[in-house]
C-alpha positions as CSV (number, residue, x, y, z in Angstrom):
1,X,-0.6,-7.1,7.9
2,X,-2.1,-4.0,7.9
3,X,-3.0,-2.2,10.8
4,X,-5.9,0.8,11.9
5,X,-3.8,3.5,12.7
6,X,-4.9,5.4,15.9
7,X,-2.1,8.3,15.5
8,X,0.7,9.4,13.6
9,X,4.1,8.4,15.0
10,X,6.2,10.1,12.2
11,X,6.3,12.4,9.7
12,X,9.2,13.3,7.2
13,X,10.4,15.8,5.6
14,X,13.9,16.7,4.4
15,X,14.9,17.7,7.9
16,X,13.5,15.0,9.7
17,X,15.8,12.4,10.9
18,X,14.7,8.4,10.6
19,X,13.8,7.5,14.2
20,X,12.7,4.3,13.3
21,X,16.1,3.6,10.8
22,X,17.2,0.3,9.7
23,X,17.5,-0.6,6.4
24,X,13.9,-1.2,4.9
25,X,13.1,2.3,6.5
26,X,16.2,4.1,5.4
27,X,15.6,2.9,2.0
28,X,12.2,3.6,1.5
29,X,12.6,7.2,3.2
30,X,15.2,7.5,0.8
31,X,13.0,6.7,-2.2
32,X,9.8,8.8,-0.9
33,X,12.3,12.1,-0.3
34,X,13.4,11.4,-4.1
35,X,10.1,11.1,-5.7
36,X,9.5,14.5,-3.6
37,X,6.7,12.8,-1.6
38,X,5.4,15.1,0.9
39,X,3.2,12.7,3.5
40,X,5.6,9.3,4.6
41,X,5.1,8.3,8.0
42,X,7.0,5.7,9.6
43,X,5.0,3.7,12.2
44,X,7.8,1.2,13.0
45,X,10.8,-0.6,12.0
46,X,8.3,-3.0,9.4
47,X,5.9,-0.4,8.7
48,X,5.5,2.8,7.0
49,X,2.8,4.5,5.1
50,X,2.6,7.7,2.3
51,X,-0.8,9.5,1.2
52,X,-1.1,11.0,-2.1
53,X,-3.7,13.3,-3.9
54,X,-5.0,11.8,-6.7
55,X,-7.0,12.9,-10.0
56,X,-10.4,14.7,-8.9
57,X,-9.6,15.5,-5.5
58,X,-9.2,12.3,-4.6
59,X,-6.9,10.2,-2.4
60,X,-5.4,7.3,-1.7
61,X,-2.8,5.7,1.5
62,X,-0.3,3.3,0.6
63,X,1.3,1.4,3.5
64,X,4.5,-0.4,3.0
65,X,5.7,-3.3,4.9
66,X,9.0,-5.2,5.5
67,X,7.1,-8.8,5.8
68,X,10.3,-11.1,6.0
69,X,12.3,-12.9,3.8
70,X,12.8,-15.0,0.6
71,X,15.5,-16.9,-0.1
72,X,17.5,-14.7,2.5
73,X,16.3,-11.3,1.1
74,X,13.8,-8.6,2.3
75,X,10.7,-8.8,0.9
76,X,7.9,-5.9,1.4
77,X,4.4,-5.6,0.6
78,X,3.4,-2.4,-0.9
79,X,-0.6,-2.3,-0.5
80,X,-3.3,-0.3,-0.4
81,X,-7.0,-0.6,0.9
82,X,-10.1,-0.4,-1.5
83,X,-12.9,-0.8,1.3
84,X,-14.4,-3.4,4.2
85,X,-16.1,-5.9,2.9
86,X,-18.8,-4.8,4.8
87,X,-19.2,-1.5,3.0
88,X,-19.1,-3.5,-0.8
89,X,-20.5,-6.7,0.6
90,X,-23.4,-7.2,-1.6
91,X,-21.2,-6.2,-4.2
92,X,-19.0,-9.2,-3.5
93,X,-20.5,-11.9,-5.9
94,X,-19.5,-14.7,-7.9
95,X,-18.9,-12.2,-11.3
96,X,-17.1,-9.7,-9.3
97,X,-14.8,-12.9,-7.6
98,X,-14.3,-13.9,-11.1
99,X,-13.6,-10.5,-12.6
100,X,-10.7,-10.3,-9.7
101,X,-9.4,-13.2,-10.4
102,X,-8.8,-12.1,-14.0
103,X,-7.6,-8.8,-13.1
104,X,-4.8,-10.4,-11.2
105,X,-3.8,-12.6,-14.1
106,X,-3.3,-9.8,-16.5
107,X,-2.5,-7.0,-13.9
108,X,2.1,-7.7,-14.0
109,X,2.7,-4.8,-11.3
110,X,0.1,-5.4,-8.5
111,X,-2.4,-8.1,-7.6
112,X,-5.9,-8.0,-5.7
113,X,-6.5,-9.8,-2.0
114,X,-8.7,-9.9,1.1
115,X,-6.6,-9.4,4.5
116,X,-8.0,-8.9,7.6
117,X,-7.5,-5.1,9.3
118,X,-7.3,-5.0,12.9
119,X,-8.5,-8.2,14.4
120,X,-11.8,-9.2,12.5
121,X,-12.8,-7.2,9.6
122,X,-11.9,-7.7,6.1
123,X,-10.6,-5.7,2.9
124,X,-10.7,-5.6,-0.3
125,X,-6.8,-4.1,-1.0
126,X,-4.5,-3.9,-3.7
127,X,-0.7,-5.0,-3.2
128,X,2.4,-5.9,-4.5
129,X,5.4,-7.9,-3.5
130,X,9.3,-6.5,-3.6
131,X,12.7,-7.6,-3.3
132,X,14.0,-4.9,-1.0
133,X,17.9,-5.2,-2.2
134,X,16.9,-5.5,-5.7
135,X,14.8,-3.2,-6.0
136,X,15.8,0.3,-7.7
137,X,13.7,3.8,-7.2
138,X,11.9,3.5,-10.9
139,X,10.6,0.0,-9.3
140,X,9.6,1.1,-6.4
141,X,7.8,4.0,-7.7
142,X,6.1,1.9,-10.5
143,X,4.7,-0.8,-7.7
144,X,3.8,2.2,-5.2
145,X,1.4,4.5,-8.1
146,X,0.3,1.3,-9.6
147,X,-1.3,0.1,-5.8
148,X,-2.8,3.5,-5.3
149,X,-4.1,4.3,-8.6
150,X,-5.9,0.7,-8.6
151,X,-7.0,0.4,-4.9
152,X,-8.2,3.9,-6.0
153,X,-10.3,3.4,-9.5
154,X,-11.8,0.2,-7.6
155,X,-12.5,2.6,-4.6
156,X,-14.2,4.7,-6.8
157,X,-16.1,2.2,-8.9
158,X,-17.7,1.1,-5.1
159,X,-19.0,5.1,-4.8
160,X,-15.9,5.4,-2.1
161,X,-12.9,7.5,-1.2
162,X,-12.2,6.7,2.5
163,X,-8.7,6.3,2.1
């Protein structure tokens, strides 16, 4: 789902108009202009992404995608990318599979995966899963700082901050 991106096809700010506008990128714009976000780029009509600066100087991208539909309703993935499993690969044991594993069962707002970038490596990311009707701006903002401020700490915890 996620993609390397070679450019920047948008950026918005309050004067910008949506080019790409349906209604998972009017919504989201929506949101990011309320919660006074100041880097949203929308690289399609399924994808958009939004940097923030972090604590320390640090960063962190979030990319938001409209991945299709449950039960007849939107559904995006809000993620975010920790590193390539061939920068933390020896990392990558048994205990750390484990530890994971229980993050995700304790962690309500986002969980912890491996998806393939581009066509054939693979990250370590942190996502969550939305109702796009149902979901309200407090929701939305909750799921969005949660991904980035864990795809972040476990960025860190590898010595990293490439994204």
């Amino acid at each position: 789902m996620l993609s390397k991106l070679s450019k920047l096809i948008k950026f918005f700010t309050s004067e910008d108009d949506n080019e790409f506008s349906c209604p998972f990128t009017d919504k989201v714009v929506k949101y990011g202009k309320e919660l006074e976000w100041n880097s949203i780029e929308a690289h399609s009509e399924t994808h958009i992404t939004a940097g923030f600066s972090l604590e320390e100087d640090r960063t962190q991208v979030v990319h938001i995608f409209h991945t299709g539909e449950i039960a007849e309703q939107p559904l995006i993935q809000i993620s975010s990318p920790v590193a390539s499993l061939k920068e933390i690969g020896d990392k990558m044991d048994k205990d750390f599979m484990n530890e994971l594993l229980t993050l995700n069962a304790g962690a309500p707002n986002y969980k912890w995966a491996i998806e393939t970038i581009g066509e054939d490596e693979d990250y370590l990311i942190a996502s969550s899963d939305q109702l796009l009707n149902t979901m309200d701006l407090g929701e939305f903002a909750t799921a969005v700082y949660a991904v980035a401020s864990a795809a972040d700490k476990m960025e860190s915890r590898f010595g990293l901050d490439n994204y």
